[in-house]
C-alpha positions in Angstrom: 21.6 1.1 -3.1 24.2 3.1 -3.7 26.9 2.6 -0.5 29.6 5.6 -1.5 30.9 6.1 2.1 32.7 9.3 1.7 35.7 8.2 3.6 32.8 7.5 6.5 33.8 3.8 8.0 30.0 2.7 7.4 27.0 3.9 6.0 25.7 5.3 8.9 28.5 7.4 9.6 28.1 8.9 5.7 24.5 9.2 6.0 24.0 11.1 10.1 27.6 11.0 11.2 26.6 15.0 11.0 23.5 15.3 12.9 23.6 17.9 14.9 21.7 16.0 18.4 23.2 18.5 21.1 25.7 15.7 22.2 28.2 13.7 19.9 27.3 10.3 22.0 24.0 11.1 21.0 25.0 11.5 17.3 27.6 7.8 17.8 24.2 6.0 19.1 22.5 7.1 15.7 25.1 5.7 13.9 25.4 2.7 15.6 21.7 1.9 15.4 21.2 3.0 12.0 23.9 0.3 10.9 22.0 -2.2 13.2 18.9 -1.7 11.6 19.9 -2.0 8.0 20.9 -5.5 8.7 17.6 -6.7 9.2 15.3 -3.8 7.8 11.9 -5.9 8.6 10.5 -7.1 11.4 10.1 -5.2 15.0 12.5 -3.3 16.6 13.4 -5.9 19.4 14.0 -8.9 16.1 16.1 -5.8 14.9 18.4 -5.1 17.8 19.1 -8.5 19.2 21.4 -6.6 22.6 19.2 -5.5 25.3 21.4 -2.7 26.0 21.5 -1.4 22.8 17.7 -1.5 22.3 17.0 0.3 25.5 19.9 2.9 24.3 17.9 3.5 21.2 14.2 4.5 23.3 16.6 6.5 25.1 17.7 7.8 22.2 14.5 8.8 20.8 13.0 10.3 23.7 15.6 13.0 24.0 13.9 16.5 22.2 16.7 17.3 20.3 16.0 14.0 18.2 13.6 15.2 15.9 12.7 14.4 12.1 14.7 17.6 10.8 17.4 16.6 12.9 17.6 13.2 11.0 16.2 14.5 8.0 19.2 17.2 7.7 22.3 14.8 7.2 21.0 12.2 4.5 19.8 15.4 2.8 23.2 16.4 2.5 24.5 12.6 2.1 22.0 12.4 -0.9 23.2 15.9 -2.5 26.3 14.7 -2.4 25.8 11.7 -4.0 23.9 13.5 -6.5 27.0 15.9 -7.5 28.8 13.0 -8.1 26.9 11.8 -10.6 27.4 12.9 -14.7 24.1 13.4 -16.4 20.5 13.0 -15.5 19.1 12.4 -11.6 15.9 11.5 -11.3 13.9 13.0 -8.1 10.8 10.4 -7.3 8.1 11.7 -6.1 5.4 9.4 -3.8 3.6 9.2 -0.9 2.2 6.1 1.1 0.8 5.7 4.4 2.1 4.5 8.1 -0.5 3.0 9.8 -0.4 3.3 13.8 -4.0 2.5 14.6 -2.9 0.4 17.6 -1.0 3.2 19.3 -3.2 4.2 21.4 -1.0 7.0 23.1 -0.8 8.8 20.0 -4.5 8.9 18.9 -4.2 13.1 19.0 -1.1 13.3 16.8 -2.4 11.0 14.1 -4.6 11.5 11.2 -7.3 9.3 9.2 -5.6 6.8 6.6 -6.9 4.1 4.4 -10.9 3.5 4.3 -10.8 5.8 7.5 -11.1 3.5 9.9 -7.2 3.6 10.4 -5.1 5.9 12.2 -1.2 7.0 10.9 0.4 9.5 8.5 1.0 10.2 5.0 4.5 9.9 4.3 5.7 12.1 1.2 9.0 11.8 0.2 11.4 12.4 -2.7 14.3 9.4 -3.7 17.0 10.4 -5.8 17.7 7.5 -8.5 20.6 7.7 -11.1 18.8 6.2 -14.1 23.0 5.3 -15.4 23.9 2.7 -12.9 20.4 2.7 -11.5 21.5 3.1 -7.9 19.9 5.0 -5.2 21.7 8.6 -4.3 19.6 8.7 -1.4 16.6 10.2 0.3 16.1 14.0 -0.2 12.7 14.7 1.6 10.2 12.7 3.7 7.2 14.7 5.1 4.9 13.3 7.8 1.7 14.5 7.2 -1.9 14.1 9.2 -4.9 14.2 7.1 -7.2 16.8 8.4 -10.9 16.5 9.5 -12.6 18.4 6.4 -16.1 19.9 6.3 -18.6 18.0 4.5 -19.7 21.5 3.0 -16.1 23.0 2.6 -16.4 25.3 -0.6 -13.8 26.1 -3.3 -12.4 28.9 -1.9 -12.0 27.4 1.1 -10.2 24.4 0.0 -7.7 26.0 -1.6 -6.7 28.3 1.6 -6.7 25.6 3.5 -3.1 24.7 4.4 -3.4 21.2 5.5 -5.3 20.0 2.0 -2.7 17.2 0.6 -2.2 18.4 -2.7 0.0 20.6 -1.3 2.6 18.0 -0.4 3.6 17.6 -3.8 5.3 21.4 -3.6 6.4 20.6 0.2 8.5 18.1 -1.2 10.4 20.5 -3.5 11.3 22.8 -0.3 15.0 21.6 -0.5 15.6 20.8 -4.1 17.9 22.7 -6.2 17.3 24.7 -9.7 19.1 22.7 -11.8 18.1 21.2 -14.9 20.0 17.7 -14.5 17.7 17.2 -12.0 14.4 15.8 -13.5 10.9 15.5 -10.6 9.0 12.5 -11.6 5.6 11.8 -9.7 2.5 10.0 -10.4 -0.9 11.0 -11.2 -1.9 12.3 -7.8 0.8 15.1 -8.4 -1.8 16.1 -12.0 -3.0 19.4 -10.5 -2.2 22.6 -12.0 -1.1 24.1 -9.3 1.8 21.8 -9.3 2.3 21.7 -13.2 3.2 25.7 -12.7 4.9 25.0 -9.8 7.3 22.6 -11.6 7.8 24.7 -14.9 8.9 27.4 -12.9 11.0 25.3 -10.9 14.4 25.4 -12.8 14.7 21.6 -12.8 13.0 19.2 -16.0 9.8 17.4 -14.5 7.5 13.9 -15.8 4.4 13.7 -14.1 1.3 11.0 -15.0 -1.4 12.7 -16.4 -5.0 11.9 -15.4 -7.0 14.8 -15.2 -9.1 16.0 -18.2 -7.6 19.3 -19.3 -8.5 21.7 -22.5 -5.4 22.1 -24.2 -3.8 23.5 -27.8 -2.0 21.8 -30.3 1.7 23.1 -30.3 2.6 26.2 -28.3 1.3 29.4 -30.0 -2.2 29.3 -28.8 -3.4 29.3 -32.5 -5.1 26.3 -32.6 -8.5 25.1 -31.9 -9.0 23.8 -28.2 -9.3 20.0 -27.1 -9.1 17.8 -24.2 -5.7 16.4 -23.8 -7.0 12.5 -24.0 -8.3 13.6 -27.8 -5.3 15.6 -29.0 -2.3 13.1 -27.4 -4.3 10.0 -29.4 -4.9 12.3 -32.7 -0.8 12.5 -32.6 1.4 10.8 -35.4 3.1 8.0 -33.9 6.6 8.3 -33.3 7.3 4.4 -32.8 6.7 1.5 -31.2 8.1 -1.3 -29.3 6.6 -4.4 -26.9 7.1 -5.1 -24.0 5.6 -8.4 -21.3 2.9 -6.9 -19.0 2.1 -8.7 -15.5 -1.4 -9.2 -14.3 -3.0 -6.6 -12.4 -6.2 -4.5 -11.8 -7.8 -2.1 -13.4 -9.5 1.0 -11.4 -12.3 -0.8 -12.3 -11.2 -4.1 -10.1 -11.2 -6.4 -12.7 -8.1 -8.6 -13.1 -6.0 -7.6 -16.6 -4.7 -11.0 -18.1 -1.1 -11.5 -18.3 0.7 -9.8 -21.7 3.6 -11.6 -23.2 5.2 -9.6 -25.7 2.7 -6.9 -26.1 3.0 -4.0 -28.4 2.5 -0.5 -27.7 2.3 2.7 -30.0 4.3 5.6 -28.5 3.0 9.3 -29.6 3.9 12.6 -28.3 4.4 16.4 -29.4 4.2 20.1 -27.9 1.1 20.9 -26.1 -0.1 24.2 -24.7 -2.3 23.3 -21.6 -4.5 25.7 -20.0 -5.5 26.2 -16.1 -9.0 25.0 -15.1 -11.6 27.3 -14.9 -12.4 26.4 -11.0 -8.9 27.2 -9.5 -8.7 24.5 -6.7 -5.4 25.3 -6.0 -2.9 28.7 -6.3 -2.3 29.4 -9.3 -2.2 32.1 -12.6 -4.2 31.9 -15.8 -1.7 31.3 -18.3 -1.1 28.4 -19.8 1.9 26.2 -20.0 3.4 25.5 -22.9 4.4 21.8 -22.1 4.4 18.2 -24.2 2.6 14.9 -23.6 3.6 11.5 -24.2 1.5 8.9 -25.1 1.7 5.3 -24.3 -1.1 3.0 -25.8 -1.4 -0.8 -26.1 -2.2 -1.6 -29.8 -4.2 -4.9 -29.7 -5.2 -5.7 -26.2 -6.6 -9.1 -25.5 -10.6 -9.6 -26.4 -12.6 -7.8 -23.8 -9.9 -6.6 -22.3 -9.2 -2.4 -22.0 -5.5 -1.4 -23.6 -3.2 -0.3 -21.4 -2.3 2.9 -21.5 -0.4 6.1 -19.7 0.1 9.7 -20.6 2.3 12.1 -19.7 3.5 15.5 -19.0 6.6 17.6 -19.2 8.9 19.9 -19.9 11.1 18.1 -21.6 11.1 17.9 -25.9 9.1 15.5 -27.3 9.8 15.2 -31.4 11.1 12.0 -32.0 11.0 8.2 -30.8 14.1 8.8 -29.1 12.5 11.6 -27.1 9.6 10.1 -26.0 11.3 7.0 -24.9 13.7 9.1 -22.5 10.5 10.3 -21.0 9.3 6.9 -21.1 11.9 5.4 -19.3 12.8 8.3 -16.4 8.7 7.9 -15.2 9.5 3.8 -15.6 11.7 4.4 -12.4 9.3 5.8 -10.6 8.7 2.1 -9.5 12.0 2.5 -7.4 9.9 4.2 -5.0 7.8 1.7 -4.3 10.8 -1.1 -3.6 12.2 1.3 -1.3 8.8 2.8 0.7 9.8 3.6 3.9 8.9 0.9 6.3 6.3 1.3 9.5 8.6 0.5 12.4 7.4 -0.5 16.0 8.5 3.0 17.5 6.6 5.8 17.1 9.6 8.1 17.8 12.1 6.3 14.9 10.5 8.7 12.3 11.5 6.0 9.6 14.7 5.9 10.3 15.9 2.9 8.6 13.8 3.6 5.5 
């Protein structure tokens, strides 16, 4: 991670040596625990902070009303734009989510939401990590939204869905709330982020975007409109190839559950090209009817294993796609997007701490 202290004396001085807690002791004690914490990021809170004193300073600490998750949230926003002016060329703004689970806090049964098969009890955590794709260091955390999943109607219609204001595909455009217009700045989120809603969100955004594509979506070849119309899956793999290169594969699952075999040295064909997609015809999100002149990347496995399925991913964005080199630099910016999951926040014992050594 990247450690540029700004003339700070530590890390946790750069990162909340700002927060505005009412009362600069207050502010001191975050820093102090902060810096604890990162030295032993697992484990609970008592393994963390080995002093008595200073572990009874921090429940003291978190009980106080001023010490919210804006207050925290506020600093390492401004640590992490920092951070991200510094840096020449491309930033890359991962997007993910993941779940806390607090199932055996009793005390906050109201506050919490459904997670996992729904037997569990916590939030959804969305967040946005700045990554410089250069050195490959981490700017820094830019947004982190605790959500609870709401108690939907078995019968909820269309229309109702999409005025609902606590559905969850709208935490994909929460977590742009503080992000700036710029074009050096690139989103990059995974399938779940495939809506419409935030496709138009995201070309209108200011900044270049990668997102996973999953959904099956009519589209047009190019971006006139003059062409006849296709599902996306069809046209990306009717695309000239632009290159190819290999690459080992580790075992893993398939959606399906079954276990892929372990690929050394496997090859994949990269296609891509412009691509005018249109808006579903049952809207359930906010959005217009025009289309969106965009381009997909294609990412296919050229001779998977016997009985095996090839491995492939496509995506979309607003970035050109005409040559090899082009589709690999879209390639590689959503091949970061794994940086999320090394640094997920972690659940901590303290329902107060709000992730605060994430």
């Amino acid at each position: 991670m990247t450690l540029d202290l700004n003339g700070a004396n530590s890390l946790g001085e750069a990162m909340f040596g700002n927060a505005e807690l009412g009362n600069r002791r207050r502010t001191s004690r975050l820093v102090a625990t902060f810096d604890l914490l990162r030295r032993h990021p697992g484990s609970t809170l008592p393994n963390k902070i080995a002093s008595p004193h200073d572990l009874k300073a921090l429940y003291r600490l978190m009980d106080r009303p001023e010490v919210t998750h804006e207050a925290l949230m506020t600093p390492l926003r401004a640590y992490t734009l920092k951070n991200i002016a510094a840096c020449q060329g491309r930033v890359l703004l991962i997007h993910d989510a993941t779940e806390l689970d607090y199932t055996d806090r009793l005390s906050l049964v109201a506050q919490l939401g459904q997670i996992g098969s729904g037997f569990g009890r916590g939030y959804i955590s969305q967040h946005v990590l700045a990554v410089d794709p250069q050195s490959h260091s981490v700017l820094g955390l830019m947004e982190q939204i605790l959500h609870c999943r709401a108690e939907v109607p078995k019968n909820e219609t269309l229309p109702e869905h999409r005025a609902r204001p606590t559905r969850e595909s709208l935490l994909w455009i929460k977590g742009t709330q503080h992000l700036p217009r710029d074009q050096r700045l690139v989103d990059v989120a995974d399938q779940g982020a495939d809506t419409f809603e935030f496709l138009e969100h995201e070309y209108h955004s200011g900044r270049t975007f990668v997102i996973r594509a999953c959904k099956c979506r009519v589209v047009q070849a190019g971006h006139d409109g003059l062409g006849p119309r296709q599902y996306i899956s069809d046209y990306a793999h009717g695309l000239p190839e632009l290159g190819r290169f290999t690459m080992d594969v580790q075992s893993q699952r398939n959606a399906d559950g079954s276990l892929r075999t372990k690929r050394i040295g496997a090859e994949f064909a990269v296609r891509g090209g412009a691509v005018l997609v249109h808006p579903p015809h049952a809207k359930a999100g906010e959005h217009g009817d025009a289309p969106l002149p965009l381009y997909v990347v294609l990412v296919a496995e050229v001779q998977p294993p016997a009985k095996e399925k090839p491995i492939e991913w496509m995506l979309l964005a607003n970035e050109p796609v005409k040559t090899f080199d082009d589709a690999w630099r879209v390639t590689s910016w959503y091949g970061f997007r794994w940086n999320a999951e090394i640094y997920q926040p972690e659940c901590t014992s303290s329902s107060r701490l709000y992730q605060l050594a994430a």
